[in-house]
N, C-alpha and C positions, 0 to 999 in steps of 0.2 A: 504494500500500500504506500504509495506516495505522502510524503509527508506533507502537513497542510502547509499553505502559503503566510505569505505577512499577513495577507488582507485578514485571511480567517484570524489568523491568533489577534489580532489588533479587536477582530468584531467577539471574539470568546473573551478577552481581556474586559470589552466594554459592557458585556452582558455580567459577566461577573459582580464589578464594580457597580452597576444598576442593582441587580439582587441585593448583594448585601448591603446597600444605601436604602432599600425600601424594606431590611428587617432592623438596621439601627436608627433612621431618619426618626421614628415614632419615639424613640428613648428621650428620656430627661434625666441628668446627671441630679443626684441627690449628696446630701450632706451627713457626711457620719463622724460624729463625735465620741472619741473614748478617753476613759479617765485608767491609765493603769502605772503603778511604782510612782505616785506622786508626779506621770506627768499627763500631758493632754495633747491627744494627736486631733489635729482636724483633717479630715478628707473630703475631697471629691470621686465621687464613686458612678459608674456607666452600668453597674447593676447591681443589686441584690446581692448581699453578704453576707452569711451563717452568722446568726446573733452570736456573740461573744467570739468568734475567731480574730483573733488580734495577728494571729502571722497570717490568717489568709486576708484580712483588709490591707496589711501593708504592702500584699504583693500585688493584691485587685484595684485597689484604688491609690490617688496622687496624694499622699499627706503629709504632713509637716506638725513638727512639736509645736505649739503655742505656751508660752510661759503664762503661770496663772495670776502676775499684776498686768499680762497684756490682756485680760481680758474685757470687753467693751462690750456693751448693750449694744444691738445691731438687731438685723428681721430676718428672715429664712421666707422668701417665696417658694421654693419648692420644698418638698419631703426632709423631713430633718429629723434622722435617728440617732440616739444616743446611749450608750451603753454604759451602765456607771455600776458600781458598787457600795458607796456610801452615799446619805442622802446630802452632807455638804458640798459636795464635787458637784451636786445635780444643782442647786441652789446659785451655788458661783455661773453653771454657766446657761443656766433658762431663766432665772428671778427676773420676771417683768420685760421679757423680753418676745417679739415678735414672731408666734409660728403659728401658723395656720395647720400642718401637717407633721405632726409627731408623732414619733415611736419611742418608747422607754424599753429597753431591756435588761435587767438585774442582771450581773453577771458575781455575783457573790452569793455564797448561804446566810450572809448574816443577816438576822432581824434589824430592822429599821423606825425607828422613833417617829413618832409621829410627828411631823412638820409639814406645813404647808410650801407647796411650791405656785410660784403665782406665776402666769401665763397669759399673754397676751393677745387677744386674736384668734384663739384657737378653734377649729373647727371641726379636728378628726385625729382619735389620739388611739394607739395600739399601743398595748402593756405586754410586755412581756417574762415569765415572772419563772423560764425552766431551772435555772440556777439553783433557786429554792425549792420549788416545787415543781414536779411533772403536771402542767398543767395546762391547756393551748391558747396559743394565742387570743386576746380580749380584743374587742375594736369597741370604738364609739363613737358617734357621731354628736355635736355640739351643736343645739339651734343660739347664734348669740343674737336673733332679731333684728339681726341688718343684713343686706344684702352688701355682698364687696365685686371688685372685677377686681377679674385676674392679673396678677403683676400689678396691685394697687397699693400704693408707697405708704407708709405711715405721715402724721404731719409730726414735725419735731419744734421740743419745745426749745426756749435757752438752756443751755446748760447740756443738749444732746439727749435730753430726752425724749421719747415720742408720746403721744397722746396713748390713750388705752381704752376704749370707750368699751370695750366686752373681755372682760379677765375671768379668767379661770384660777381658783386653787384649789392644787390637788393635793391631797394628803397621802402622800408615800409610805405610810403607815401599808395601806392598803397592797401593797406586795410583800408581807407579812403573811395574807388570809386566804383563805381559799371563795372567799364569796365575790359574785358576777359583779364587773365594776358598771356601776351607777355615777348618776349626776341630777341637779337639779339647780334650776336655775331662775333669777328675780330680773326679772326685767324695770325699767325707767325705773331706776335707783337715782335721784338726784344729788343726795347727799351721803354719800359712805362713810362718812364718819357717823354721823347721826343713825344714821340705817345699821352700824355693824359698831355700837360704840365701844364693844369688849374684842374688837378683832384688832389687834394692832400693828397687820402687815399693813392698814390703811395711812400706818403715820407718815410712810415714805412715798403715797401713791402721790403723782402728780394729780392736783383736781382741776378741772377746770368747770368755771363759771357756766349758768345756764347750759348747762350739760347734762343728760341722765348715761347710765351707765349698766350695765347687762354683766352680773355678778353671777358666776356661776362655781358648785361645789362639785369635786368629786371624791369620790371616795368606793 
């Protein structure tokens, strides 16, 4: 059999590279965050990575150490997984910060204190809890009463803050238990202080004026 010519391999070359552009084109790069020996890798990741595998994220995905006083309030438009161990590491790097799509995975046995973690914007949250317990994955869906669009920016205050008009706190208590994770939620809160006077994550929240706010608990 004659071997094929330029033309063919040039037209097999470009059929190739069409196929695999229309099984990667639909992908979107997600954020995975790990806390392990007191440091913090951030990654960018092009797909789905075995909760707690820490040698196979640093070969699948592009990550880099972050020192924990570089760390800065900031937003996650797409998927934003994080894999922690203790519930102060989870505090440092979500407390009032922007996700609309997060996953929590335990990746320790040890029991966890109960503390709230406050969460801005969130929409759709998956727990993951095999570490401790054989147990499968939890999803949940968050009504915060507003409608958003897609790639829709926060407004920031001075000082680099951003507004928060629909916060969640979750109490990580709850990867402790074996019970179905719930939520429930107050809509047109004006005044959080007033409305929650014994809750004193409120002391640090930014408030603004003629504003109502969409407070919701999980547990």
């Amino acid at each position: 059999m004659a071997p094929p010519s330029g033309h063919s391999l040039l037209l097999t070359s470009a059929l190739g590279i069409l196929v695999l552009g229309c099984f990667t084109g639909g992908q979107r790069n997600s954020t995975l965050i790990f806390t392990k020996e007191n440091t913090i890798r951030n990654c960018t990741c092009s797909a789905d990575v075995r909760d707690c595998d820490y040698t196979l994220a640093n070969l699948m995905c592009s990550c880099h150490t972050v020192l924990p006083s570089a760390i800065e309030q900031t937003s996650y438009d797409d998927r934003l997984t994080v894999w922690f161990t203790d519930a102060s590491a989870l505090g440092l790097l979500l407390n009032f910060t922007l996700v609309r799509d997060l996953k929590l995975s335990l990746c320790s046995p040890n029991t966890l204190p109960t503390e709230y973690l406050a969460i801005c914007g969130l929409e759709r949250l998956r727990v993951n809890t095999e570490a401790r317990r054989p147990l499968p994955e939890q999803s949940l869906l968050i009504h915060n009463g507003r409608e958003s669009e897609p790639g829709e920016k926060p407004a920031w205050l001075p000082g680099g803050r951003h507004t928060c008009m629909c916060i969640s706190f979750l109490d990580v208590a709850l990867f402790n238990g074996n019970s179905s994770l719930k939520a429930y939620s107050i809509e047109n809160v004006a005044n959080t202080t007033n409305h929650f006077p014994h809750f004193s994550y409120f002391e640090t929240f930014p408030i603004l004026s003629n504003q109502s706010y969409v407070v919701t608990f999980i547990y």
